[in-house]
C-alpha positions as CSV (number, residue, x, y, z in Angstrom):
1,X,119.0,96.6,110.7
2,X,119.4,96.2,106.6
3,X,117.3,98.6,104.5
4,X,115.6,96.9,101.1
5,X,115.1,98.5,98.0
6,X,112.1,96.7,96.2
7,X,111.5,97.9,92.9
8,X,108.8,97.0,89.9
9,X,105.8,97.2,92.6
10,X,102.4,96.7,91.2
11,X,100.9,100.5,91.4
12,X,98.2,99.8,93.5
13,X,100.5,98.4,96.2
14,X,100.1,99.9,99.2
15,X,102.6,99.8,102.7
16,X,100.7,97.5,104.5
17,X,100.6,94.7,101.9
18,X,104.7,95.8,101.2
19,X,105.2,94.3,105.3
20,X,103.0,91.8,104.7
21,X,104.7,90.4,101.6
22,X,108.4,90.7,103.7
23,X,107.0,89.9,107.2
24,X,107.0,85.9,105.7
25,X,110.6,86.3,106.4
26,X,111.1,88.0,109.8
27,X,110.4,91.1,111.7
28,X,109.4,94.1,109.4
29,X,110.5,97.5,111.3
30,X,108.9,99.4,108.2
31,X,107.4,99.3,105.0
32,X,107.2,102.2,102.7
33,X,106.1,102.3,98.8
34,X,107.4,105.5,97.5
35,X,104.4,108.0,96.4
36,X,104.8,111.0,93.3
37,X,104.5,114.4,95.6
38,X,102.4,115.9,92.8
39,X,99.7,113.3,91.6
40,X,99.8,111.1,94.9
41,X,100.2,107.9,92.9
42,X,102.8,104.7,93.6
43,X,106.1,105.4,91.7
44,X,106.1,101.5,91.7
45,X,109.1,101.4,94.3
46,X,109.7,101.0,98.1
47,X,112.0,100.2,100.9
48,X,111.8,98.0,103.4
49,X,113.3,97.9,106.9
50,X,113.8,94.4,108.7
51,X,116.3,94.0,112.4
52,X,117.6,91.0,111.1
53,X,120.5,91.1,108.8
54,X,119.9,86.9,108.0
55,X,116.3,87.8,107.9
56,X,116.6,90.3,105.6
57,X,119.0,88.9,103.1
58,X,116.9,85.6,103.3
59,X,114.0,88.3,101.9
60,X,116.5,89.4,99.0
61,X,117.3,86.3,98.2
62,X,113.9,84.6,97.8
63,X,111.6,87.9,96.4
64,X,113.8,88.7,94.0
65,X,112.3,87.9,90.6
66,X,109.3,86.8,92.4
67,X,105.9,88.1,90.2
68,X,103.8,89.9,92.3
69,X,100.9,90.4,89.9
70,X,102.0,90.6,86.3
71,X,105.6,92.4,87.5
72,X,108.4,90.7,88.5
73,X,110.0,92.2,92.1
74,X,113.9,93.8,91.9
75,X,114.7,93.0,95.5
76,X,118.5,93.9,96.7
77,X,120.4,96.0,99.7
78,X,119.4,99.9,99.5
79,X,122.0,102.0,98.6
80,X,122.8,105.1,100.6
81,X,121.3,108.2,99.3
82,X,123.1,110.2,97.1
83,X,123.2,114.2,97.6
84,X,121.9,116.1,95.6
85,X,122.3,120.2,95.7
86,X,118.9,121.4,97.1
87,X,116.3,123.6,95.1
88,X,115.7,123.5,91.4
89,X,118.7,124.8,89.9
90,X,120.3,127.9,88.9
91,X,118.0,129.2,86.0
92,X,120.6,131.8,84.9
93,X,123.5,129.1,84.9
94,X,121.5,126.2,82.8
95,X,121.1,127.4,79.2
96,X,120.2,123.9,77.7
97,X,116.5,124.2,79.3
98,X,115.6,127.4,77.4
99,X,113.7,130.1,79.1
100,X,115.6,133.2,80.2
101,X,118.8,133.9,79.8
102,X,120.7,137.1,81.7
103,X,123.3,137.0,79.3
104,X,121.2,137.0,76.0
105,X,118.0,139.2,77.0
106,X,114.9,137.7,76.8
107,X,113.0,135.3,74.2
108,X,113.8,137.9,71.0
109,X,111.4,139.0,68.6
110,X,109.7,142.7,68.7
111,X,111.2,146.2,66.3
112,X,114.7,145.8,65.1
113,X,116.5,149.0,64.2
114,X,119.2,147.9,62.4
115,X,117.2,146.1,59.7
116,X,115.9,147.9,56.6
């Protein structure tokens, strides 16, 4: 089974028409156009599952570049997914984002004794 990473999707894409576009080629085990968590709207790239390894690369091979509307597909072999450390970060570590910091106090500002 070869995973496909298709990227530059139209936004208004949706899975069934991702299979539909790679099912030309061979059997389509599954069809996913990635969606934002927050706004529920297409990121504008998917991944595409087919059984056949010929199949598949036939796919790359013949969608990429191919204009699907007024983009132009980036069609190649997914990569594995990279780890990344879970949760947002160590707020107390990260100094560059602004915000609190343990090791400063707070934002500043207020009565200042030693000034007069």
């Amino acid at each position: 089974m070869t995973k496909i990473f298709v990227g530059s999707l139209p936004y208004t894409m949706q899975n069934q028409e991702l299979s539909e576009l790679f099912a030309s080629f061979g059997k389509v085990s599954t069809a996913t156009v990635i969606m934002d968590k927050f706004t529920g709207q297409s990121r504008g790239f998917g991944f595409v599952e087919m059984e056949s390894d010929e199949e598949a690369q036939k796919a790359i091979t013949e969608l990429n570049g191919y204009k699907v509307g007024d983009r132009e597909l980036a069609v190649s072999v997914a990569r594995p997914r990279e780890e990344r450390p879970a949760g947002g970060g160590d707020f107390r570590r990260d100094n560059n984002r602004g915000g609190f910091d343990r090791n400063r106090g707070g934002s500043g500002g207020g009565f200042n004794r030693d000034r007069r």
